[in-house]
C-alpha positions as CSV (number, residue, x, y, z in Angstrom):
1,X,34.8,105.7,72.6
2,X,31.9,107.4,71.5
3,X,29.9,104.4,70.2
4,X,29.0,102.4,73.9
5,X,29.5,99.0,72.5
6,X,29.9,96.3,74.4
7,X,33.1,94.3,74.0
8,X,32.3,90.8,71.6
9,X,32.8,90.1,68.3
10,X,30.7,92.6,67.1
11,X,33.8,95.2,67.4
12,X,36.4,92.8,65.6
13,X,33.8,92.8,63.2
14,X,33.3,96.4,62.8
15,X,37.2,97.0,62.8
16,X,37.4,94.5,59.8
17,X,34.8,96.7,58.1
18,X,36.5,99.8,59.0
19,X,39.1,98.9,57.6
20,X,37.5,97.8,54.2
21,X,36.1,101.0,54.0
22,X,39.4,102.9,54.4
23,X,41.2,100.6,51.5
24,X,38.1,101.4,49.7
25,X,38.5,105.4,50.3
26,X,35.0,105.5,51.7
27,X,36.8,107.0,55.2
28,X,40.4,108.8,55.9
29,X,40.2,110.1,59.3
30,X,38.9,109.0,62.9
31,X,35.8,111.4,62.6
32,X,34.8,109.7,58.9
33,X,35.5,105.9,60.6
34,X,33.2,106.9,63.8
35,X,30.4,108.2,61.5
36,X,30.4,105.4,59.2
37,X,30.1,103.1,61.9
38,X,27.3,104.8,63.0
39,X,25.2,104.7,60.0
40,X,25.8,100.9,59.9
41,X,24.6,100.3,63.0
């Protein structure tokens, strides 16, 4: 939601960052995950 990608491997790609980031403290809520991902895209 929010992001229009298509389904592929992109988005198990992106999840596997996310959660990087998250362990890494770099994002804590849904709003900090979606706006990460959007400055790495």
């Amino acid at each position: 939601q929010g992001l229009a990608l298509k389904p592929g491997p992109q988005i198990g790609e992106l999840l596997a960052a996310i959660h990087l980031a998250q362990a890494e403290g770099l994002v804590g809520s849904r709003e900090e995950a979606l706006e990460w991902v959007k400055r790495q895209l």
